[in-house]
C-alpha positions in Angstrom: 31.4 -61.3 102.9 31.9 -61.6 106.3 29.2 -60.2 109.5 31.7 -57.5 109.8 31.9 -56.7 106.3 28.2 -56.6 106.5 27.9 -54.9 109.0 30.0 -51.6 107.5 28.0 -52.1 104.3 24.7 -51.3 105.9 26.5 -48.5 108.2 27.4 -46.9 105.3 24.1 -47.0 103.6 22.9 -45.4 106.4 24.5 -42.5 106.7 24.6 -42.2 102.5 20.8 -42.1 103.4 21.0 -39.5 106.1 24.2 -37.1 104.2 21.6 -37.5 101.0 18.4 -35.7 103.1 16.6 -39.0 102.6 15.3 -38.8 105.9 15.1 -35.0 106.4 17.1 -32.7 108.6 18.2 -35.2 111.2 20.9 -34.6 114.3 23.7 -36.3 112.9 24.9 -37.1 116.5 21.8 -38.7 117.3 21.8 -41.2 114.4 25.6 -41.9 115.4 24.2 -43.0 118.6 21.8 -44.9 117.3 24.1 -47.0 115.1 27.1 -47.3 117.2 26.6 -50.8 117.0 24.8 -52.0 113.5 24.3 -55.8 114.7 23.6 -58.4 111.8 22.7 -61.8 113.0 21.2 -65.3 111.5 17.4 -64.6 110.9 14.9 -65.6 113.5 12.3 -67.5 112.8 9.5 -65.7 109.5 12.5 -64.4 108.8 14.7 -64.8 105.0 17.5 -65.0 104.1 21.1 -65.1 105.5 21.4 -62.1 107.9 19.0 -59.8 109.1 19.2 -56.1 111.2 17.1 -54.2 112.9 18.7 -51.0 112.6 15.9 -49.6 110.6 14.3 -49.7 113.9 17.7 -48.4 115.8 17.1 -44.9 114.1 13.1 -44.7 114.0 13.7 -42.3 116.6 16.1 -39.8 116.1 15.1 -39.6 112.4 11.1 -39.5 113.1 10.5 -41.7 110.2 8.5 -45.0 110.7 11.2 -47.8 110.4 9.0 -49.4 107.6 9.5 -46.5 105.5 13.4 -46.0 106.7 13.9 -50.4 105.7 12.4 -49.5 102.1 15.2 -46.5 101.8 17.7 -48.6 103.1 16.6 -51.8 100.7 16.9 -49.6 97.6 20.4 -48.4 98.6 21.5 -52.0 99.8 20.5 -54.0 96.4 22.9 -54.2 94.5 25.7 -53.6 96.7 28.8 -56.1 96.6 28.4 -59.4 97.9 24.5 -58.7 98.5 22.6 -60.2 96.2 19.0 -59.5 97.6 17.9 -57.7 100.4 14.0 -58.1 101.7 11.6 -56.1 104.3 10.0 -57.9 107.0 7.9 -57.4 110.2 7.9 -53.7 111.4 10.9 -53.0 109.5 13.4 -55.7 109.7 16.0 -55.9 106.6 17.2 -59.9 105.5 20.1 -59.9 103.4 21.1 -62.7 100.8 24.4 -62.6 99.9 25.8 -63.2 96.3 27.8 -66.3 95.7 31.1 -65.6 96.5 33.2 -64.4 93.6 36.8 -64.6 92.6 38.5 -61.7 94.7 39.8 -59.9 91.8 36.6 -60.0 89.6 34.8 -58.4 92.4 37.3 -55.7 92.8 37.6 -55.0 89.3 33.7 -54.8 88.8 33.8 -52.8 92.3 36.2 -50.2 90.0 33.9 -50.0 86.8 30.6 -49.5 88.9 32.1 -46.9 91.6 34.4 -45.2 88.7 36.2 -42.5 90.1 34.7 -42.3 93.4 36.7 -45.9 94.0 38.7 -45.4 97.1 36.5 -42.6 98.4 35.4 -43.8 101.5 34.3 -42.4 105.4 37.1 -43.4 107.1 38.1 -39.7 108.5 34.2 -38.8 108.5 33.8 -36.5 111.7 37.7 -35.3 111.5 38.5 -31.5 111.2 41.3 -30.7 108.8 42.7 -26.8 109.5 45.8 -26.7 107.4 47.5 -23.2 107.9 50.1 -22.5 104.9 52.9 -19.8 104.5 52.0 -17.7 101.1 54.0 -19.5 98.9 52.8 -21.3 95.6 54.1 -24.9 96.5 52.4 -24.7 99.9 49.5 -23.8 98.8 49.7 -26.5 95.7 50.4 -29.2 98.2 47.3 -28.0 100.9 45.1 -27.8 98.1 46.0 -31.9 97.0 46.2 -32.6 100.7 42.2 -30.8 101.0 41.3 -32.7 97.8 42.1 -36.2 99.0 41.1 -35.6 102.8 37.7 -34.5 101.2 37.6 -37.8 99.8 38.1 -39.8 102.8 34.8 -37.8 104.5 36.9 -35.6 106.7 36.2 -31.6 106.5 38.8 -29.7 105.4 39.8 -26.1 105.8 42.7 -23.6 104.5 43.7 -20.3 106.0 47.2 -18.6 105.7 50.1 -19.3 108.5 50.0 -15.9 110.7 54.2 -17.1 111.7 56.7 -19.2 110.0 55.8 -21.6 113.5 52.5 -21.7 113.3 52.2 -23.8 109.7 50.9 -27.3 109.4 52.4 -27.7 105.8 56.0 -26.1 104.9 57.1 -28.1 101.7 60.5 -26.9 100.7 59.6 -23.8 98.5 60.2 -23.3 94.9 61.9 -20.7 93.0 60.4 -19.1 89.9 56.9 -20.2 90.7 55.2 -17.6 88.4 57.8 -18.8 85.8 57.3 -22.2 86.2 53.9 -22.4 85.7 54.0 -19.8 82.6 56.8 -22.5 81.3 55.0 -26.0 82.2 51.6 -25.4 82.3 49.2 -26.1 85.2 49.4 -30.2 84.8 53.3 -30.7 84.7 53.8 -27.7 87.1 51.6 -29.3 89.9 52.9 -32.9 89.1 56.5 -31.2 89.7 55.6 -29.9 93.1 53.6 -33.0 94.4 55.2 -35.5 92.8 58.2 -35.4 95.4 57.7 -35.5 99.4 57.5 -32.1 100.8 61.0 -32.4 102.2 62.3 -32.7 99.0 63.2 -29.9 96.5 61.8 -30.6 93.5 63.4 -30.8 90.1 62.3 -27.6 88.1 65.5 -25.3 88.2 67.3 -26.1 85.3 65.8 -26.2 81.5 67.1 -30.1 81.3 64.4 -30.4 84.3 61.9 -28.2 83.1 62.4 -30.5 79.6 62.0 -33.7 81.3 58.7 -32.7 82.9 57.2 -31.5 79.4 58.2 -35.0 77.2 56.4 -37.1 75.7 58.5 -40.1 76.6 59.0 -43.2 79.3 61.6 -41.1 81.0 58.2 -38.6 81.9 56.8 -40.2 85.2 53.5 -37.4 84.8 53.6 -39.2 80.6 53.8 -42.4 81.2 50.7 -41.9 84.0 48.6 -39.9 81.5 49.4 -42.1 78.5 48.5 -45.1 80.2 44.9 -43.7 80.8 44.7 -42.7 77.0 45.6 -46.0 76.1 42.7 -48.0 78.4 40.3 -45.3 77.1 41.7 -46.3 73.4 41.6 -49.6 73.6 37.5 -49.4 74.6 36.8 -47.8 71.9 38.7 -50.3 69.5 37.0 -52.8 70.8 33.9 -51.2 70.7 34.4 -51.4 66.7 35.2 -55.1 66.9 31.3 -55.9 68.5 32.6 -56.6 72.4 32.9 -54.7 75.3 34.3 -55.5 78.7 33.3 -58.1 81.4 35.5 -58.9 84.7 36.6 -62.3 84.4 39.5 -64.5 84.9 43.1 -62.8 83.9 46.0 -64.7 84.9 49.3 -63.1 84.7 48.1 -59.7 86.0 48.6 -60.1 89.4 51.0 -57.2 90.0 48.6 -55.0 88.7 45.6 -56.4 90.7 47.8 -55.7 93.7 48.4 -52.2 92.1 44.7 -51.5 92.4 44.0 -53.0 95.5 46.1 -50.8 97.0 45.0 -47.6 96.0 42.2 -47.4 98.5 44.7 -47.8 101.0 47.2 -45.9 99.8 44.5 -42.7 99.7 43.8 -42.8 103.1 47.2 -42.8 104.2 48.0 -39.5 101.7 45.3 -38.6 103.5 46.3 -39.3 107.1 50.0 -38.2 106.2 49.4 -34.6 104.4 51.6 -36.7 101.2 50.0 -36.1 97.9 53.1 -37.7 97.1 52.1 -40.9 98.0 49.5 -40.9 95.5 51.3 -39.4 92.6 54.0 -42.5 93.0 51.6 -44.8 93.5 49.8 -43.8 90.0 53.2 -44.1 88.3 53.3 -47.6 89.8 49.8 -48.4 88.2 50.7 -47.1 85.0 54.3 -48.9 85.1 52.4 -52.0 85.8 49.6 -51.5 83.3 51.2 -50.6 80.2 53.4 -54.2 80.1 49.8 -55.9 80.0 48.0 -53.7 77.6 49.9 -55.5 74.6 46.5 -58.5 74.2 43.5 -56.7 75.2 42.5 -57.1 71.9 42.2 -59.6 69.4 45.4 -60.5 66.8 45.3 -61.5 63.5 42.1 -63.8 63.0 41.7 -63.9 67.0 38.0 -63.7 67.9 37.2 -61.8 70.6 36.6 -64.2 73.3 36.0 -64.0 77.5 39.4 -63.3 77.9 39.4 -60.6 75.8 36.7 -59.1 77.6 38.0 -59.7 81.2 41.6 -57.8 80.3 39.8 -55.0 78.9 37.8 -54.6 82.6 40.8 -54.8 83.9 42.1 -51.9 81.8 39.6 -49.7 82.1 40.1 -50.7 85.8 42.9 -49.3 85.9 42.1 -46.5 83.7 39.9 -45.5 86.3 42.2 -45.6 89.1 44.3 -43.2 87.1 42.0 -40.7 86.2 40.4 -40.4 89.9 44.0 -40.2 91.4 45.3 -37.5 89.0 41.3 -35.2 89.7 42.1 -35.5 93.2 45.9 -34.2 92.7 43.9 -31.5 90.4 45.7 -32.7 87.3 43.9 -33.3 84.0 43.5 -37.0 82.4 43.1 -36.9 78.6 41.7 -39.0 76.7 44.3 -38.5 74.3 48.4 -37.7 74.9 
């Protein structure tokens, strides 16, 4: 973890701290102020550690808390954060952070995945940004706006919805759909909003004739919305089989999965530019690429024949349920269900 990595950690904690009431009502302009610049530096001398920051004492002010008492809140939010491995109070409120030994990149992320679960990728990128999307009164408009409010939501902007007063004055105009009311009485909610994000918003999407309407409901490979879902059945399967054979998961070491690692790397990113962009459909492709990239390496999370279930086994089921994970938190925010079974 780098000082600038560190840096954003505590910032974060911070304002975790302040959104959570920890410190009371506080002016939220005032704390930004105060920690325009969270500096960590090398520990003077009494000092532990290897950083320290004073910004316990940067926001004594505008929260009115004693920067002892604000360091303690911070500690307990800090410990056990990634790549921290201890975090100590000293002097009038001075926090000195050990690090945790540096761990193999994809180990930390998958672990990172487990222990935020499907929160992963939320982050406070767009915090302070106001979102007014005006839509016409059509269903796939409002369909797309309410995706587009769900995922801005979870990059801390505020988001707002009110109806376009002139075809001009709309932020979102996906092309429309016809037949909504039948479309939804035909698909169901899942298959019928997976239909109208799935595509970009300049694209028509496929639901006019019954082969299209067919495609969207099967159970098969040639189902981008099935092969997403089934993918999370299968990683929520496969814990509980191995929960019968006396092991559950660890992050470890699991060669040959790179494309998938990548997969989930990317999905942090990939939400704040659906975000950024008003495209759901980023993020509905994106889980097909997950699940297209999962399912190939599902095949020896568990133990064949008279295998015993060893580390390996352990560190491809975390990576499963990794991915699992990533599934079911992109298809809440697209307000589609995740089953457990398909």
């Amino acid at each position: 973890m780098t000082p600038a990595d560190l840096s954003r950690t505590v910032l974060r904690a911070v304002r975790r701290a302040v959104d959570d009431g920890e410190f009371g009502v506080v002016a939220e302009k005032g704390i930004e102020q105060a920690v325009a610049r969270v500096v960590v530096e090398r520990p003077r001398p009494g000092g532990h550690g290897d950083y320290a920051t004073n910004v316990a004492l940067q926001i004594a002010k505008p929260t009115g808390r004693p920067p002892r008492q604000i360091a303690e809140v911070l500690s307990r939010r800090l410990t056990g954060s990634p790549g921290i491995a201890a975090v100590d109070i000293t002097g009038p409120g001075f926090l000195n952070l050990t690090l945790a030994p540096a761990a193999a990149p994809h180990r930390t992320l998958v672990a990172d995945i487990l222990r935020q679960g499907l929160a992963h990728g939320h982050g406070d990128a767009l915090r302070g940004h106001r979102l007014d999307l005006r839509v016409p009164r059509e269903l796939r408009a409002e369909v797309v706006a309410d995706a587009v409010e769900r995922i801005a939501r979870s990059q801390g902007a505020e988001a707002h919805r009110a109806p376009a007063a002139a075809s001009g004055d709309a932020t979102l105009r996906p092309v429309p759909v016809a037949d909504p009311d039948e479309l939804f009485a035909r698909l169901g909610p899942d298959a019928a909003r997976w239909a109208l994000l799935h595509p970009a918003a300049h694209d028509h999407p496929r639901t006019t004739t019954a082969e299209d309407r067919a495609t969207l409901l099967a159970q098969r490979e040639t189902n981008p919305l099935f092969r997403v879902r089934y993918a999370h059945a299968r990683t929520r399967a496969l814990t509980g089989n191995a929960a019968d054979l006396g092991y559950d998961s660890a992050p470890g070491d699991t060669p040959g999965r790179d494309d998938l690692l990548g997969a989930l790397a990317e999905y942090p990113r990939i939400l704040l530019a659906a975000a950024r962009q008003h495209a759901p459909d980023r993020l509905a492709r994106h889980l097909v690429v997950v699940a297209d990239t999962l399912l190939p390496a599902l095949g020896d999370v568990l133990p064949l024949g008279e295998e015993k279930p060893s580390a390996a086994h352990r560190a491809r089921l975390a990576l499963a349920e990794a991915a699992g994970t990533v599934l079911a938190g992109g298809l809440t925010l697209l307000g589609i269900d995740a089953p457990v079974h398909v």
